[in-house]
Structure formats: structure tokens, C-alpha cells
MARTI-297860 format. One line per 10 residues: number of its first residue (from 1); their letters; for each residue x, y, z of N, C-alpha, C. Coordinates in pm, whole numbers, plus 50000, padded with zeros to 5 digits. Layout:
<dobas>
NUM	A	X:Y:Z:X:Y:Z:X:Y:Z  ...
</dobas>
This chain:
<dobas>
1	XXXXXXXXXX	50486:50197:53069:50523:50129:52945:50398:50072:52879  50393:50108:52739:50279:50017:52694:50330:49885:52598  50250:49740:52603:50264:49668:52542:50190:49638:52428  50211:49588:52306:50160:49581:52184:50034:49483:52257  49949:49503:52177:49841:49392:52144:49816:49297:52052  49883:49368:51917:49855:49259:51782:49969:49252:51722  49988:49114:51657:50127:49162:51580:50121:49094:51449  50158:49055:51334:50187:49017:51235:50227:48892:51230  50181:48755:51175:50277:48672:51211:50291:48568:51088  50221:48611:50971:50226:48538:50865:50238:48683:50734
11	XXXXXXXXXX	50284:48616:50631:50315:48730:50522:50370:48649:50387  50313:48649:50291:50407:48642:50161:50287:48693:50063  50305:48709:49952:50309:48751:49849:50257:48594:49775  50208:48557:49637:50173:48511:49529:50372:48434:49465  50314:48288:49475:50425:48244:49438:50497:48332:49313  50429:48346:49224:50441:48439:49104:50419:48565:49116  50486:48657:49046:50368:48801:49012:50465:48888:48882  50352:48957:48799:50422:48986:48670:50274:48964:48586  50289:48832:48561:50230:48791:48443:50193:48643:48500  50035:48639:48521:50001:48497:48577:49922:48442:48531
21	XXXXXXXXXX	49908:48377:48389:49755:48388:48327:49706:48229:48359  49803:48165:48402:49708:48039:48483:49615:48066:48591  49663:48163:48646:49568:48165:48784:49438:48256:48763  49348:48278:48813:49202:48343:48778:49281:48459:48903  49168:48534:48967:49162:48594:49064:49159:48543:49181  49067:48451:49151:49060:48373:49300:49153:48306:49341  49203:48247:49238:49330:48171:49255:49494:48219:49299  49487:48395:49235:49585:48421:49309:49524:48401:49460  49435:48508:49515:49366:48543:49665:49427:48386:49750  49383:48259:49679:49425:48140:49756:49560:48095:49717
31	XXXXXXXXXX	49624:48117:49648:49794:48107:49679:49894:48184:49736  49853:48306:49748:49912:48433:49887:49821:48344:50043  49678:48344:50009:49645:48271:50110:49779:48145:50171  49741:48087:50103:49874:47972:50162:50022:47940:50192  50006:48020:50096:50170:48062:50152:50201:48148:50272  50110:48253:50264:50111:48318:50384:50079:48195:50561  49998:48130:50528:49972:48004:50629:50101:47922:50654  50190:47903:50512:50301:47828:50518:50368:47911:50591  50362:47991:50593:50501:48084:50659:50499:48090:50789  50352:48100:50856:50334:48111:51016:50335:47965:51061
41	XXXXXXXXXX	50305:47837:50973:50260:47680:51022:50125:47678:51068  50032:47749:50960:49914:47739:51030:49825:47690:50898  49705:47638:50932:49601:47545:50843:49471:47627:50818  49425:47646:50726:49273:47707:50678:49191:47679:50868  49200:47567:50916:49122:47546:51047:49190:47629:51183  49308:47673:51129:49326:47775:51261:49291:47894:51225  49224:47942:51085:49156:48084:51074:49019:48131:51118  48967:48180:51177:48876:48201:51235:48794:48410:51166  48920:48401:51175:48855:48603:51081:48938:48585:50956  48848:48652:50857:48914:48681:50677:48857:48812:50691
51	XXXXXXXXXX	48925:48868:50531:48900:48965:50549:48990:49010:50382  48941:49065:50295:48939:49100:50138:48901:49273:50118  48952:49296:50021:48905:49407:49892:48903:49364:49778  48777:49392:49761:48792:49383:49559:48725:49262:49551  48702:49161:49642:48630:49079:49584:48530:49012:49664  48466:48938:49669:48404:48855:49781:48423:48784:49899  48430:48850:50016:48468:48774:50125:48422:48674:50183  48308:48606:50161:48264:48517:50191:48330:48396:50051  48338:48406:49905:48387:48350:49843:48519:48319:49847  48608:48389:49893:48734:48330:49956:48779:48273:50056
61	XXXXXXXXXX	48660:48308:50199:48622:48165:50262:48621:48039:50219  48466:48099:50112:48448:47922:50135:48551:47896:50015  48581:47951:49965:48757:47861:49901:48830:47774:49958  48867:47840:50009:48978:47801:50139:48939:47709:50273  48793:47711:50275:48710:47623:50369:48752:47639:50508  48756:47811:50516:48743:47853:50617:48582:47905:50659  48545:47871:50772:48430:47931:50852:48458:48039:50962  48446:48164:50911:48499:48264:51006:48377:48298:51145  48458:48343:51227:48367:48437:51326:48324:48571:51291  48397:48629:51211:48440:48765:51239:48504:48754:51000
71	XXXXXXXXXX	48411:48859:50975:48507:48887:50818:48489:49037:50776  48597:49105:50702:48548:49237:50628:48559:49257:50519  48469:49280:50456:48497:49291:50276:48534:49478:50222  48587:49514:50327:48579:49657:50260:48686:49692:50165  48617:49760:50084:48680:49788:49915:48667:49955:49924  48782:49991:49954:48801:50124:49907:48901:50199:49791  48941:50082:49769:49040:50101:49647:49173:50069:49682  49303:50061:49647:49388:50037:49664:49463:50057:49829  49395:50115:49914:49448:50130:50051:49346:50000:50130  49232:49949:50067:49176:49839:50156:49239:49755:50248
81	XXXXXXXXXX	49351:49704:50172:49461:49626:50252:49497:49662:50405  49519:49755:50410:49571:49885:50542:49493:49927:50602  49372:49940:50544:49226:49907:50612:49213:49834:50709  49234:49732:50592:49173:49573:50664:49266:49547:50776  49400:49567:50801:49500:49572:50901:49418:49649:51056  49386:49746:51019:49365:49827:51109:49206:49767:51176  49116:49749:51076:49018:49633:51164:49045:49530:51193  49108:49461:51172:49147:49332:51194:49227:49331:51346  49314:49464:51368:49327:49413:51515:49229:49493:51625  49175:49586:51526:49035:49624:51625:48969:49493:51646
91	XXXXXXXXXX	48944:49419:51548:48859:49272:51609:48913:49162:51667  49039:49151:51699:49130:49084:51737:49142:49173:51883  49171:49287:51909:49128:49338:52064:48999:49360:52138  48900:49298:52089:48791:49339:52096:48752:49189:52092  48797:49075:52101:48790:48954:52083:48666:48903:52007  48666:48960:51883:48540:48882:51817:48615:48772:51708  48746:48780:51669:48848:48648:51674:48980:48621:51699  49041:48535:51694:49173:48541:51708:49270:48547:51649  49240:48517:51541:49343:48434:51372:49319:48571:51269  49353:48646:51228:49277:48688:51139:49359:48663:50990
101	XXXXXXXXXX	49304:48657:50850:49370:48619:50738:49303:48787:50645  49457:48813:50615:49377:48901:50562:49468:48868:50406  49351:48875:50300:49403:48819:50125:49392:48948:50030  49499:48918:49953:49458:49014:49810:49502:48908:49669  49397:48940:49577:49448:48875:49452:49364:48943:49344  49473:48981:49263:49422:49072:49108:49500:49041:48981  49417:49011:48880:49460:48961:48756:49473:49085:48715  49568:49170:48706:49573:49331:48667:49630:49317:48539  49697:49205:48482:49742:49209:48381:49678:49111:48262  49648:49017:48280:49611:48881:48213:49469:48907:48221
111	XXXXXXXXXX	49372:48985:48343:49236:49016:48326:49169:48905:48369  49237:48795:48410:49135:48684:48464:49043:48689:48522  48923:48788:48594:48875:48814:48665:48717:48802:48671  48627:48772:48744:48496:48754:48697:48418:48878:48810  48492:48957:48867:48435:49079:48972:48451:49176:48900  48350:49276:48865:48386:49439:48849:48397:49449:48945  48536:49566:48903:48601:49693:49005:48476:49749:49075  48512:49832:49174:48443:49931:49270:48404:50020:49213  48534:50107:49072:48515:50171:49036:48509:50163:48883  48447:50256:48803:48363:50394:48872:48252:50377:48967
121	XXXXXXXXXX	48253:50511:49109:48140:50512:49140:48017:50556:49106  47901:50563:49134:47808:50636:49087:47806:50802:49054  47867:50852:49147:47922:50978:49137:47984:51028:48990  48083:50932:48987:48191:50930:48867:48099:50915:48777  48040:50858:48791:47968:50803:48607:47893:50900:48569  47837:50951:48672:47723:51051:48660:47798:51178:48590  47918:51244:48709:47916:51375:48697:48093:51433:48645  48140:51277:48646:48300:51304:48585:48319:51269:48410  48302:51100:48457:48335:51013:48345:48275:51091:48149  48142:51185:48226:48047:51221:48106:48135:51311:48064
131	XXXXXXXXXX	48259:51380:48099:48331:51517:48037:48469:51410:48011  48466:51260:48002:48622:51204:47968:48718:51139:48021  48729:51198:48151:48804:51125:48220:48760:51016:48310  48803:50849:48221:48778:50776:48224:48874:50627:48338  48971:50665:48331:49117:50592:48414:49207:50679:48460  49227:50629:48555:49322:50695:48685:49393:50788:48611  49511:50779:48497:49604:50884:48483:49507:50976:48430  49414:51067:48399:49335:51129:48319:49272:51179:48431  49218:51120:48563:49172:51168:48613:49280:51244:48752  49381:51147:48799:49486:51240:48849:49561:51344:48809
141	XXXXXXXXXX	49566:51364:48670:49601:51487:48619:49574:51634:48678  49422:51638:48722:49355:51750:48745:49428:51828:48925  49456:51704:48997:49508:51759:49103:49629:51831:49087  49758:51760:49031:49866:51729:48963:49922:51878:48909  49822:51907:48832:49846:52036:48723:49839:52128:48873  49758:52151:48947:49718:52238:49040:49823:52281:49124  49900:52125:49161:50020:52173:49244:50128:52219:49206  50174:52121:49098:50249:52235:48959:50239:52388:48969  50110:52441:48958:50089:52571:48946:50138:52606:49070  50041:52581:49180:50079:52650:49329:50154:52632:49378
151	XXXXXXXXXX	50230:52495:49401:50333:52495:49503:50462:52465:49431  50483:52477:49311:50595:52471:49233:50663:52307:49189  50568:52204:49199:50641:52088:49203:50669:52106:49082  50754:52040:48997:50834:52045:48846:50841:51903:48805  50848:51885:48712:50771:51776:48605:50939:51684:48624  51066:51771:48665:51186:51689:48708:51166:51647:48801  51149:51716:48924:51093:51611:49010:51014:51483:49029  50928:51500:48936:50824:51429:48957:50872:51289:48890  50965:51309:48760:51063:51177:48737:51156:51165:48837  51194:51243:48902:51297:51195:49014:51257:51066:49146
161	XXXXXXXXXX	51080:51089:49116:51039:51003:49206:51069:50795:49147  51016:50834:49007:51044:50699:48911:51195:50641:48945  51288:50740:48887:51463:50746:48905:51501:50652:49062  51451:50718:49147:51504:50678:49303:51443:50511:49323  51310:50519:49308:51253:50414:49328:51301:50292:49234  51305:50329:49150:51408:50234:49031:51497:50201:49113  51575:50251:49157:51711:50205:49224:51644:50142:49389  51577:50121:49429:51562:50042:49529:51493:49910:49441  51441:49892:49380:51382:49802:49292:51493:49731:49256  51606:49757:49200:51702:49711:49128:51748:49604:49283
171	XXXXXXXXXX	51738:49592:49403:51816:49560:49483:51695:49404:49510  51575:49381:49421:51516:49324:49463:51454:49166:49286  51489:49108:49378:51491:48980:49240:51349:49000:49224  51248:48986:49294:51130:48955:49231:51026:49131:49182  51139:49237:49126:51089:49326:49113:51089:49344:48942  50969:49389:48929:50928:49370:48742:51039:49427:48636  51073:49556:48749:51147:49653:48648:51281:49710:48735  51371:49658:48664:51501:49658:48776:51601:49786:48714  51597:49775:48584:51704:49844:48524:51716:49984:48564  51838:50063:48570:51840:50239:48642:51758:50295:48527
181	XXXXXXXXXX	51701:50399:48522:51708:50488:48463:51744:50665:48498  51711:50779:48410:51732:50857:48419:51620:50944:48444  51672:51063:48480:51514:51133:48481:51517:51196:48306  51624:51165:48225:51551:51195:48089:51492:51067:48066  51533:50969:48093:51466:50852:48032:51326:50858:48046  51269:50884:48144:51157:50933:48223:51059:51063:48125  51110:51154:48113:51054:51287:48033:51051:51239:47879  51160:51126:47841:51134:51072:47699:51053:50941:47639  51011:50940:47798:50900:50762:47775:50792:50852:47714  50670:50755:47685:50547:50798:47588:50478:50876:47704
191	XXXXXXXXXX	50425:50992:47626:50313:51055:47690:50217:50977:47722  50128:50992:47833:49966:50947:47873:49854:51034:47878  49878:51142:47969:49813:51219:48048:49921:51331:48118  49921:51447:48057:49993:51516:48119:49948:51590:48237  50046:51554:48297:50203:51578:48309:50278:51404:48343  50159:51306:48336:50229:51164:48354:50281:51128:48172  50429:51081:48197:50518:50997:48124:50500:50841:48129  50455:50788:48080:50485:50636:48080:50541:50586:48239  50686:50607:48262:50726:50578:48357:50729:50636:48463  50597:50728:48469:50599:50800:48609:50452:50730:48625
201	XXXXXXXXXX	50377:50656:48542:50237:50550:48563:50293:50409:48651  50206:50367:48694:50213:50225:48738:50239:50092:48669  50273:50005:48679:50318:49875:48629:50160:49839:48612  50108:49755:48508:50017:49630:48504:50055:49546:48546  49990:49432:48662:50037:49350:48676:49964:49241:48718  50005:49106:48751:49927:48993:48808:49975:48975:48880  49908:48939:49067:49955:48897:49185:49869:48906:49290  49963:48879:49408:49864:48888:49550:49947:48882:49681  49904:48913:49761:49968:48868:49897:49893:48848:49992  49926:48830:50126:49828:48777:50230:49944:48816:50384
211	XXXXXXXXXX	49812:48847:50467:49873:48875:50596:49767:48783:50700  49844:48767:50798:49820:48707:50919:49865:48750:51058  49706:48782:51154:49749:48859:51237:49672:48797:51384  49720:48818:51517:49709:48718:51570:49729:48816:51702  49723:48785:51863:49730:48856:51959:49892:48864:52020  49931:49008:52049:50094:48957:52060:50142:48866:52133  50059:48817:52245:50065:48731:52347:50067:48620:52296  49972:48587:52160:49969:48446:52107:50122:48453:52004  50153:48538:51992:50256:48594:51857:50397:48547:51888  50448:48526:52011:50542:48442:52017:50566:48292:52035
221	XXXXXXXXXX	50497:48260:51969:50455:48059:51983:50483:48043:51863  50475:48167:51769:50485:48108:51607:50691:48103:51560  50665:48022:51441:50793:48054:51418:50861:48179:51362  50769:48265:51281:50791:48401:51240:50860:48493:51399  50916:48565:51326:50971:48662:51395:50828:48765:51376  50806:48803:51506:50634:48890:51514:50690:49029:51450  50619:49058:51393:50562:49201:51380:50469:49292:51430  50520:49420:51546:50439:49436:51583:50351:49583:51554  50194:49577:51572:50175:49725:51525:50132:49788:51649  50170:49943:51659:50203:50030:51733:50073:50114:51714
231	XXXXXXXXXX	49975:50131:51765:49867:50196:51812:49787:50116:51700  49640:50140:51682:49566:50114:51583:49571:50159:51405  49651:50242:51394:49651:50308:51259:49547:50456:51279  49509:50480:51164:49436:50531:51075:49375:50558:50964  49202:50609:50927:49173:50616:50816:49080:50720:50790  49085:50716:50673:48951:50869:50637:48916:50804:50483  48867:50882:50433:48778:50962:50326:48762:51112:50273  48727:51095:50209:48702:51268:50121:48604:51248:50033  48588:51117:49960:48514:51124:49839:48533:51096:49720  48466:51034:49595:48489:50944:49498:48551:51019:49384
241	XXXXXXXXXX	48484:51158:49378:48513:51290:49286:48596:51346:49307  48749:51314:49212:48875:51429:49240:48810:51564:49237  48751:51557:49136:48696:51720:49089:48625:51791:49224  48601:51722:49304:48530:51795:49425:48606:51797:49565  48765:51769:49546:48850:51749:49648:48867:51899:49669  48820:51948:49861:48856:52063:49904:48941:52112:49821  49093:52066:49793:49237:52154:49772:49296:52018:49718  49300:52078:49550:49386:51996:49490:49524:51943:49546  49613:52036:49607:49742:52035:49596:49756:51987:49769  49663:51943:49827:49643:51836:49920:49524:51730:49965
251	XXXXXXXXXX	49570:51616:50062:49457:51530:50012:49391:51546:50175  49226:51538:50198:49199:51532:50349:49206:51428:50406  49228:51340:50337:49181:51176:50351:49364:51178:50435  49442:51203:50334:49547:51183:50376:49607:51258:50539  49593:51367:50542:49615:51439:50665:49515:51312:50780  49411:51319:50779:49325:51280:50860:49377:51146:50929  49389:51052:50859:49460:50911:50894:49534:50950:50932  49651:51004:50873:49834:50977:50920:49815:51052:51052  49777:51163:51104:49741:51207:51232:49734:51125:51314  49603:51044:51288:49517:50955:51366:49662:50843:51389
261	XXXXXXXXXX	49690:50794:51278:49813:50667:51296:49929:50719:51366  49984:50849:51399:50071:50879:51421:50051:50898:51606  49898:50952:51638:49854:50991:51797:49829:50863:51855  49815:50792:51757:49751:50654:51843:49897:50578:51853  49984:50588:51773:50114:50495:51809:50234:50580:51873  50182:50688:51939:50257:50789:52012:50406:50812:51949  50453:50786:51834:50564:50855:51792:50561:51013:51717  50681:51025:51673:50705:51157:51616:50759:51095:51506  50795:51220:51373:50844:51177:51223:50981:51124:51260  51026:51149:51348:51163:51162:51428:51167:51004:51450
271	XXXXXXXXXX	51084:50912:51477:51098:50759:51521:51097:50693:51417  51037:50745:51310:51023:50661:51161:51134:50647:51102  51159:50459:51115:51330:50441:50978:51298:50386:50858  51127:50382:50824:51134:50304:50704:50972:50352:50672  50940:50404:50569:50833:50462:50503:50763:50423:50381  50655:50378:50352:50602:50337:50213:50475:50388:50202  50501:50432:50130:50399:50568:50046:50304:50517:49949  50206:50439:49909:50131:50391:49772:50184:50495:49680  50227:50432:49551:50219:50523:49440:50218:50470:49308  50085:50457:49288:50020:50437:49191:50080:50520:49032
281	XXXXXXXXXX	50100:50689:49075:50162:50796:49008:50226:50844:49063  50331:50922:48990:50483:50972:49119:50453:51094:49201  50310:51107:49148:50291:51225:49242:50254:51215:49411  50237:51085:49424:50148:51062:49542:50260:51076:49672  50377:50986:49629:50480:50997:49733:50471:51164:49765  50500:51215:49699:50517:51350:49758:50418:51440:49823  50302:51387:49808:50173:51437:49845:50176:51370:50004  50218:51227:49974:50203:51171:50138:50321:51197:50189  50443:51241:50189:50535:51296:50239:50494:51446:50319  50406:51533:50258:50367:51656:50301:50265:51644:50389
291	XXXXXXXXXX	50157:51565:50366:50042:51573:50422:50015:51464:50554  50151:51361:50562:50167:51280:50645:50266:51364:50768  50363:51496:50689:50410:51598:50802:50595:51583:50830  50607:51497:50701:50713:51467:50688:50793:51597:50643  50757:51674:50574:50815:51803:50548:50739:51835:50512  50729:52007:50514:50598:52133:50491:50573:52132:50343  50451:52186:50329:50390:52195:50185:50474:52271:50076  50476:52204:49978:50533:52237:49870:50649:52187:49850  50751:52111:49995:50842:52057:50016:50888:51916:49943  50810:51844:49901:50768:51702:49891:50891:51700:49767
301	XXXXXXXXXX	50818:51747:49648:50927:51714:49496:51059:51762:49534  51100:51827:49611:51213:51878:49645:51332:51780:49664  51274:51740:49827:51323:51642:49924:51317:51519:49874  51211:51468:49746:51298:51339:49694:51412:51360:49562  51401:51472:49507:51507:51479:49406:51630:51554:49474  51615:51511:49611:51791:51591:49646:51824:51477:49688  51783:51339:49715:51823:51202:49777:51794:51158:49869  51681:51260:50014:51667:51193:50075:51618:51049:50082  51526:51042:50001:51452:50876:50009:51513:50815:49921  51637:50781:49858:51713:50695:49770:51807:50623:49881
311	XXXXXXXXXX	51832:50483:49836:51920:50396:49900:52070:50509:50012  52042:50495:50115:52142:50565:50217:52114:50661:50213  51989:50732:50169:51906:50856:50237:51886:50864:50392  51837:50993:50455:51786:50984:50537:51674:50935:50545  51575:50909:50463:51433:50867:50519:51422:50751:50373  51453:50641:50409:51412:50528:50257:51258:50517:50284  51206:50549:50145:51092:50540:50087:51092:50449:50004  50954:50373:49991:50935:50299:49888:51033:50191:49823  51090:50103:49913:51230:50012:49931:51204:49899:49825  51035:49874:49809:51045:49743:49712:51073:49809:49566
321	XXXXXXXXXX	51041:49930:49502:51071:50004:49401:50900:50063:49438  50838:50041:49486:50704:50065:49483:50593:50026:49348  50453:50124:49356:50372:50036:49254:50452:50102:49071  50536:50161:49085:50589:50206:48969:50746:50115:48923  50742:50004:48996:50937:49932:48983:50879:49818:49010  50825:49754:49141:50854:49629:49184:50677:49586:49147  50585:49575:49150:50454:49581:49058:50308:49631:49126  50259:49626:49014:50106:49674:49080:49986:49644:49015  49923:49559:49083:49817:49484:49006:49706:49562:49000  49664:49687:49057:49563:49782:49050:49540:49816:49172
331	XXXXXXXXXX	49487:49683:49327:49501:49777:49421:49645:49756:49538  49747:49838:49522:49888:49836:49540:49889:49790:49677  49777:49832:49791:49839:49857:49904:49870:49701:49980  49873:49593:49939:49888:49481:50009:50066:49444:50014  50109:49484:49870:50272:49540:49852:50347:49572:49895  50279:49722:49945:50352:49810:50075:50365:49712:50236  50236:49642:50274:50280:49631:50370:50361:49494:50373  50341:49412:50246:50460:49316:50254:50601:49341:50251  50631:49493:50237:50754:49512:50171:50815:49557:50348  50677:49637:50405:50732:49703:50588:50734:49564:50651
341	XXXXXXXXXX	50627:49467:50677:50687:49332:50744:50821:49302:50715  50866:49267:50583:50987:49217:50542:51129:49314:50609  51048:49464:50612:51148:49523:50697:51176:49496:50816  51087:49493:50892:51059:49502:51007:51121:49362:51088  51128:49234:50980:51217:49091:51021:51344:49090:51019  51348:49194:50945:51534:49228:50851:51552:49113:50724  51441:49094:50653:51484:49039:50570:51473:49047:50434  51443:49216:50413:51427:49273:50281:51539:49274:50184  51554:49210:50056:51654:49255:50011:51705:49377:49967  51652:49512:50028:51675:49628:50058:51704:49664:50158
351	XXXXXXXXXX	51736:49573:50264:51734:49589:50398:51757:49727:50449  51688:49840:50559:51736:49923:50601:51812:49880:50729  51944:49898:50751:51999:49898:50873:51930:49959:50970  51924:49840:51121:51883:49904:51213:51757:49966:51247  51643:49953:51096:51529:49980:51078:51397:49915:51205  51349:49955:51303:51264:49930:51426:51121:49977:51399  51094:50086:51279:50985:50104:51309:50941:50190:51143  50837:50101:51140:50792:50142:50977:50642:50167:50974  50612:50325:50884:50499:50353:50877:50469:50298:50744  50325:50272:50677:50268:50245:50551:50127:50334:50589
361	XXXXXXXXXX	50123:50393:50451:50016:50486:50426:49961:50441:50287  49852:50442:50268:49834:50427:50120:49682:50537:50093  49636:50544:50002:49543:50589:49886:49433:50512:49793  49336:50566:49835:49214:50472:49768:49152:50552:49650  49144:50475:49600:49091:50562:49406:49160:50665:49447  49063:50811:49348:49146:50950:49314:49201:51030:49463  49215:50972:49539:49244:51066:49682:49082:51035:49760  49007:50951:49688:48890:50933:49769:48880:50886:49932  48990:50779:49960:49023:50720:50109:49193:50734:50118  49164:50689:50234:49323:50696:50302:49365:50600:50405
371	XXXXXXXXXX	49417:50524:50466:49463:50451:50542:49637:50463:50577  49654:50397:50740:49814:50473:50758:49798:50386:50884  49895:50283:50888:49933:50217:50997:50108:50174:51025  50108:50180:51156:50280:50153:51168:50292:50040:51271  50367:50018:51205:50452:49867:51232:50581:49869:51365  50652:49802:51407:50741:49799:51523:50774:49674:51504  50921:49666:51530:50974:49525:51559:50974:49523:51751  50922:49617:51798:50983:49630:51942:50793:49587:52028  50767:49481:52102:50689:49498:52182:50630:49510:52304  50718:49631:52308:50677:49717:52387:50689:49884:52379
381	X	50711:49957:52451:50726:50127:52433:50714:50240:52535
</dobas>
């Protein structure tokens, strides 16, 4: 039998999120900070490891007037979060601390912010940005069109992903965009970037959340119900340049992690009851549905416009509405894993029945990184 090592034991989200124009950036980062502390009963002086994307990790220390042992600032784009999960209990088994805080906070909407983005990288500026494509939908296009061509995904599908996720959104009060729609509603929102519709893009938004992670052994002293994670995860890379991705119509970054997350927490697709996919654009779910092994290539647009991942599907995806329903401040992945903790306690207002074990995968810039870690309410195996 193996026993967990790390588990989850603090979690919330930004008292607010939507529209926050009191708060700066930093200020969200330290109100997910604290609340997340409120939730476990713990004080800036029982943190000992931090750990950020997107902004300064030592500046949200000394915010918070924490003095760490142990911090990581890695910024890979919207999967950092899942990152940072996955080092954080590497340094937590590896005892370089015990506490770890891991923060996100982005003025995605209101712009409060005094950090440039990551991106563009140097790459980009140099050898993309100079032919136009300047922001994400413009530059995800190029994969997009490819799979269209080769593997037949269809532009219905691809609203079918908006459609489903809408309806798990609708089940959730603090989600931006609740109302059903259709997949014409979807094909008749404003063009962007084709083959993206308005509502197959991401929400703007303002917010944050925060996790807290701790040794499982220390993990039952708290009042949270633990969360536990099941092998170390996984992560990769490919690179900053869509235009130079091996194979449009898959990502390497993506295969590479979910492997890795899947050998190291010894399950099969077969153990997974609850799944969250980053999706920034509706194409991605289906990309990480294929390339995570959930069903074979070309399969992806299919299998969400026949119902599996809609409320009493076989496989619920994307339960908070994801970064296209419930919001997305630019980098999504801190969302996802607030939305698998919340599963994983039973206290989502999407609740999946009976739900024990939840993967989160996410996506950094254009398919550049990848990250993929799974969760367990069970510790042990």
C-alpha cells in the first residue's frame, strides 16, 4: 500500500472576482492569501515556503511578512499554478519546508497592475509578433485551423465546448456568466479570430486564489478536510513559438506531463471522476482530452458534443464553467485547481457524486508548457 505524502489543506479564491478595481494586483495575491490561511487557521508566521507566477515572489512575502525557507517564482503562463503544486510538495518531501503558500492575483480586467506579463517572449517579438499576431486568439488560430483540416474537428463542436461548460457554470453563484446558451448563440457572437467566436474566447477578469500545502501526516490536525495528491504530477515544455510546435493538431508539452502525472500516481483514465482541462479557447479541452489519452486523436470535438462532459456525463469536465463561464483573469490555472479541491471535499456547487479522484492539467502561453497533477480524497492506495 502506498501512503500520500502531501495534501492540500487551505484553498479559497479572492473575496471578489469579476470586476475588482479597488484592489491592485498585489492586493488581490494578499486577499486569496488570507483567506486561504482563514480556511486552514493558520497565520502569515506558520508559512515558511511561498511560491507565485506572474509576479514577484519575494514581494508577496514581504507583503504578507512572511520569511520563507524555501520560495518559487516560476512563470510559465497560465499552468504556473500546477507547477507550483507540483514543486511545492517536491519541497515539502524533500524537507526544505513545511507550510507551503502557494498565491495568484491578476487585475485581468480593471488592469491594476504594475508587472509586465512574461509574455511576449523574446522569440515572439522577434520572429512571430513582426507578421501580426499579437494576443492569444490570433495566435491560437494557427494550430486550430490545422486540426480542423486534419482531424476533422468542426467549428459545432468547438461551440459545443462553450454550450456544456455554460451549463456547469450556471450551477455556480460566483460564476461570471451563468445564462444557457446555444451552440447558435455561440456561431452568432462577434467574430475575433477565426475560427474563435466571442464566446468560444475567455472571460476578462479580476481575481485570485491561494493554496496551502502541508505534509499528510501534519494534514490531519487541520480543520479542512485534506486533500490529497497522488504521485508528484507532471510537467513539460515545447516552446514560446506556436509557429514552431512539432504538430499543430497536438501539443508535446501536453502528452509529456499527463504521462508523467498519470505513472507517478499509478492510476488509469478508468480511476478519474472529475477532470479540469485549462481553457482559455474551446479548443484546448479537446486537445487535453486527446493528448492526456482520454480518447484517441481526432476524438476530442466529438466526445464533448455528444454529452459526455456535461452535467451527468460520464466524464464531468470543467465543473466551475471553466476559463470561458466561471472567469479568467489571464493566468486560469489557479481556478482549476480551486474548483478539483472543492471537489475533492464535496463541496462544489457542482458537486460530482461520489467523486474520489480528480486530475487538473493546464497550458502555458500558446501550448508553450504544460503541467498535470491529481488530487485524491483517499490517503492511501
Amino acid at each position: 500500500m502506498t501512503h500520500a505524502q502531501i495534501a492540500i489543506v487551505g484553498a479559497a479564491e479572492t473575496t471578489r472576482m469579476g470586476k475588482v478595481p479597488e484592489l491592485s494586483q498585489t492586493g488581490l495575491h494578499a486577499d486569496a492569501a488570507l483567506n486561504a490561511m482563514a480556511d486552514c487557521g493558520l497565520t502569515p508566521a506558520d508559512i515558511d515556503g511561498i511560491a507565485t507566477g506572474g509576479h514577484d515572489v519575494a514581494e508577496i512575502a514581504q507583503y504578507l511578512g512572511i520569511t520563507p525557507t524555501w520560495y518559487d517564482g516560476t512563470s510559465v503562463g497560465g499552468c504556473s499554478f500546477i507547477t507550483l503544486v507540483r514543486h511545492a510538495a517536491a519541497a515539502i518531501a524533500q524537507g526544505l519546508c513545511t507550510t507551503v503558500l502557494i498565491t495568484h492575483g491578476e487585475s485581468g480586467r480593471s488592469n491594476n497592475r504594475a508587472h509586465r506579463p512574461i509574455f511576449p517572449s523574446m522569440q515572439q517579438q522577434e520572429f512571430e509578433a513582426i507578421y501580426g499576431p499579437m494576443v492569444p486568439p490570433s495566435r491560437f488560430t494557427l494550430p486550430v485551423m490545422r486540426k480542423m483540416k486534419d482531424d476533422g474537428l468542426t467549428i459545432e463542436q468547438l461551440a459545443m465546448v462553450a454550450v456544456v461548460q455554460r451549463e456547469w457554470a450556471a450551477f455556480h453563484p460566483r460564476a461570471t456568466a451563468r445564462d444557457p446558451i446555444t451552440v447558435d448563440d455561440v456561431l452568432n457572437s462577434k467574430m475575433i479570430a477565426w475560427p474563435f467566436r466571442k464566446l468560444m474566447c475567455c472571460l476578462v477578469s479580476d481575481g485570485g486564489g491561494a493554496l496551502i500545502l502541508t505534509s499528510a501526516e501534519r494534514a490531519k490536525d487541520f480543520p479542512t478536510k485534506p486533500v490529497y495528491l497522488r504521485g508528484l504530477g507532471g510537467e513539460s515544455a515545447e516552446g514560446p513559438m506556436i509557429s514552431q510546435m512539432a504538430d499543430f493538431t497536438s501539443s508535446k508539452a501536453f502528452r509529456v506531463s499527463g504521462k508523467t502525472a498519470f505513472e507517478t500516481a499509478g492510476i488509469s483514465h478508468a480511476d478519474v471522476d472529475h477532470l479540469m482541462i485549462y481553457d482559455a479557447f474551446a479548443h484546448l479541452p479537446v486537445y487535453g482530452l486527446e493528448d492526456l489519452g482520454f480518447v484517441g486523436k481526432g476524438e476530442g470535438g466529438a466526445f464533448i458534443a455528444e454529452g459526455n462532459t456535461r452535467p451527468g456525463g460520464k466524464l464531468p469536465l470543467n465543473t466551475n464553467g471553466g476559463g470561458l463561464s466561471y472567469m479568467h483573469s489571464g493566468m486560469y490555472g489557479m481556478y482549476a485547481l480551486q474548483e478539483a479541491v472543492r471537489q475533492m471535499r464535496g463541496i462544489s456547487p457542482a458537486q460530482v457524486d461520489g467523486a474520489k479522484l480528480s486530475v487538473v492539467h493546464g497550458v502555458g502561453g500558446m501550448f508553450s508548457a504544460a503541467a498535470t497533477v491529481v488530487m485524491t480524497t483517499e490517503d492511501a492506495w
